[in-house]
N, C-alpha and C positions, 0 to 999 in steps of 0.2 A: 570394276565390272559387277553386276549382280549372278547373283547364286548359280545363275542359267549359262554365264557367260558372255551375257548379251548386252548392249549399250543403250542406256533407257533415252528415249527422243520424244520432243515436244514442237511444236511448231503453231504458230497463233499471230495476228495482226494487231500490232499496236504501235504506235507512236506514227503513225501513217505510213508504217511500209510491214515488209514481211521479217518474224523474228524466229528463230530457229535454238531449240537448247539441246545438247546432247552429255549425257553423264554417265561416266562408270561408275557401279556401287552404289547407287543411288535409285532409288524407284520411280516410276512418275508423279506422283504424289509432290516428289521434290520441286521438279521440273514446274509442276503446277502453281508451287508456292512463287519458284523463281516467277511464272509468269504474270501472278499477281501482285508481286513484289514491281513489277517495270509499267503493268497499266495503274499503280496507286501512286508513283513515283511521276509517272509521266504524264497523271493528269494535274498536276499541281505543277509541273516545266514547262507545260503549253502556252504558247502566247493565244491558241483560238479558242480560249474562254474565258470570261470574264471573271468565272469561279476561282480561275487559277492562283497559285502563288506567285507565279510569273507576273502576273496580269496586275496586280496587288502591286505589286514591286512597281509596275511601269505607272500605275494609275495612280500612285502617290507620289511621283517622279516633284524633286525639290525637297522630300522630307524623307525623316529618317524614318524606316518601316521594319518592323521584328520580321525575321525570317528564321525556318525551321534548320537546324544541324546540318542536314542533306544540304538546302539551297544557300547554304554557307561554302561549304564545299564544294559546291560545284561554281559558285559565282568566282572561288578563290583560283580554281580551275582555268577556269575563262581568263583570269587577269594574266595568268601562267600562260597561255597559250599565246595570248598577244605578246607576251615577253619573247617565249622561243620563236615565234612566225616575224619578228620585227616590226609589230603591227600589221602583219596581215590579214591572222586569224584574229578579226575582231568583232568584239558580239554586241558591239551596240550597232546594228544593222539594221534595227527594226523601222526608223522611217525608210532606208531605201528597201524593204522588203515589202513593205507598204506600199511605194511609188511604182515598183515596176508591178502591183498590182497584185503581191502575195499575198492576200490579207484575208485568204480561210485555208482550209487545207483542201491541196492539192489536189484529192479524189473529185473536189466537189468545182474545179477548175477555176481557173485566175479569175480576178475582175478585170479594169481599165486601168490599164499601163499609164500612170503620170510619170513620164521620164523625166521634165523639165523640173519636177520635185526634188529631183534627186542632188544630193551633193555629198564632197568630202567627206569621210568621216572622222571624228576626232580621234584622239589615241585615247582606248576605253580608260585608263586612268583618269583621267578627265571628264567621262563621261560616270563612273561607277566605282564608290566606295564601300567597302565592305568592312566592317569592324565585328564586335562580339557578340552573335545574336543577331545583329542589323544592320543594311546595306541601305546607300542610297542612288539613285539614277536621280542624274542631274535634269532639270527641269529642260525640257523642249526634247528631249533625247528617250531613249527604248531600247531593252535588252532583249534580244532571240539567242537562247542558248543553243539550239538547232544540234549539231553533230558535236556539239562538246560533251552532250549533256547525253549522246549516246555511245560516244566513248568512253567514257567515264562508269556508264552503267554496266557496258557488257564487260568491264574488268571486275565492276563490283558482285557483277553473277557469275561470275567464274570463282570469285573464292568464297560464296555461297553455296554453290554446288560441287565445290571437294575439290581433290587433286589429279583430278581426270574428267574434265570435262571442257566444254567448249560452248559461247554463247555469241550468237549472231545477231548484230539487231539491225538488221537491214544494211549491212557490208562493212558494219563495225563490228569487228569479230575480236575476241581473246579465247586462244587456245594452250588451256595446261593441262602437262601428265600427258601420259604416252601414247595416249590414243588407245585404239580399239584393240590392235595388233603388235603396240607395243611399238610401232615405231613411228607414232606421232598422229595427229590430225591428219584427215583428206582435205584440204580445204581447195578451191578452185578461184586461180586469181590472175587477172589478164590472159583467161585461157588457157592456163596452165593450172595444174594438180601439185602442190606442194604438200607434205608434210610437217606441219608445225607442231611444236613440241615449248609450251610455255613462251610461246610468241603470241603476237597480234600481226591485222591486214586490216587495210580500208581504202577505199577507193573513193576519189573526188571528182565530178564528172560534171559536164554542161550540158551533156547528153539527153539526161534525163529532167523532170521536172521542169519541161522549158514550153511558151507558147509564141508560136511564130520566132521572132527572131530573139525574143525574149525568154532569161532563166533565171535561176534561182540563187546561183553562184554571186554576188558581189565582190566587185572590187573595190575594197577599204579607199582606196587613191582617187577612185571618181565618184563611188556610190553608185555608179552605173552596174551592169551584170558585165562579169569578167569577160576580156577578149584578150588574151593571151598568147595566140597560135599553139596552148596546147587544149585539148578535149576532155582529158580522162588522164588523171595518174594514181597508180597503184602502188601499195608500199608495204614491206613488210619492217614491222619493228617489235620493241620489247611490250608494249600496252597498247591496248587500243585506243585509248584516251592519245599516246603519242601518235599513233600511227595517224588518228584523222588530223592532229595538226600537223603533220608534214605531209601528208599527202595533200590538203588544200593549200598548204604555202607553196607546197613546188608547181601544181599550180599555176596558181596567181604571179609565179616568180614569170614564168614562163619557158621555152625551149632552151635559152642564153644559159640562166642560171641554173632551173631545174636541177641538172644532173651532176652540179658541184654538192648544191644543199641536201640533195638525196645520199649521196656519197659519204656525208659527216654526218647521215642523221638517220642515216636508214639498213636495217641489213640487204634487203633487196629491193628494189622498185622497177616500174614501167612506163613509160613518157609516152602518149598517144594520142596525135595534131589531129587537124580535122578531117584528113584526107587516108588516116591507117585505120584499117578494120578491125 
């Protein structure tokens, strides 16, 4: 808490959605730094500029390319996710994010859907090497780090801004220390008002960023956009890095298996078809 009592908050637009910080004992000033810490971070992750360090990595796809500490970590990240999702959560997605027509951000609305582009994806080991300093994407192939790269962050701002606090980067949340009242986070998820106390939540949905019958979601198995019978799954676990990889694998798992893999992987979750509100 600061001197007053009070819980210093921040809230600002980056990485294409809404990001939210809140810290005890901490001033805004902090919050501010946090904020410019996630837009200098995440304009070097973007794949929609050429300037990027993402971009860099894809644009020399076949050879080996120096990469910064952070894009080390986070690419090692990625290779981790696809291990625990089974090959689900995989980030070499970028030609079928490309095909169904994702190929600027979102605000500024999709192009033309090449669905007939789209295929299988390999198992990113195949696709992406990462060694000391430098990673390579294999020639014909493209890396979207997308919700790895903001799970990963909103844990990395959380123990940036102390031991009470909480950082939101558009439903990748981690929340530590006790919260305002001492008895945890308000955090709001599937509807519901939880208290989280050094947990994480995130939610994976088709719902959103979709046009016509087309989204943003892929499914690794066809490179098409996921149709799974479920819509939206919610989850809570120990990081948020963890949290968006089980919540996009269960998923893609769909209704069948969902709610075994949530069960071994999750402290709490929510499963929601196309037909529950």
């Amino acid at each position: 808490m600061r001197p007053d009592g009070s819980v210093a908050s921040h809230h600002f637009e980056a990485l294409g959605t809404s990001c939210s910080l809140f810290a005890g004992g901490q001033s805004r000033t902090r919050l501010l730094e946090g904020e410019f810490w996630v837009r200098r971070l995440g304009a070097r992750l973007t794949r929609f500029s050429t300037d990027s360090e993402l971009s860099r990595l894809n644009r020399n796809a076949g050879q080996w390319t120096g990469i910064s500490d952070e894009m080390e970590v986070i690419l090692r990240a990625a290779l981790h996710a696809h291990e625990m999702s089974a090959g689900l959560v995989n980030a070499a997605v970028l030609p079928s994010m490309l095909a169904v027509g994702y190929t600027r951000p979102f605000a500024e609305g999709p192009t033309v859907a090449l669905l007939d582009g789209a295929r299988p994806l390999p198992p990113l080991r195949e696709v992406l090497e990462v060694r000391a300093g430098e990673a390579c994407v294999h020639a014909g192939c493209g890396i979207d780090l997308g919700g790895i790269a903001k799970g990963w962050m909103a844990d990395r701002l959380c123990e940036m801004l102390g031991p009470n606090a909480i950082a939101n980067l558009g439903g990748d949340l981690r929340a530590v220390g006790p919260g305002p009242a001492g008895d945890g986070w308000p955090v709001g998820v599937a509807g519901v008002t939880l208290m989280l106390r050094d947990q994480a939540a995130a939610t994976s949905s088709v719902r959103r960023r979709r046009w016509g019958e087309v989204h943003h979601l892929i499914d690794p198995r066809t490179g098409l956009p996921a149709k799974t019978g479920l819509d939206e799954v919610s989850v809570v676990t120990a990081s948020a890095f963890e949290a968006e990889v089980v919540a996009k694998t269960a998923l893609l798992l769909g209704p069948d298996f969902a709610p075994a893999y949530c069960a071994a992987h999750a402290m709490a979750w929510w499963l929601a078809g196309p037909y529950d509100d």
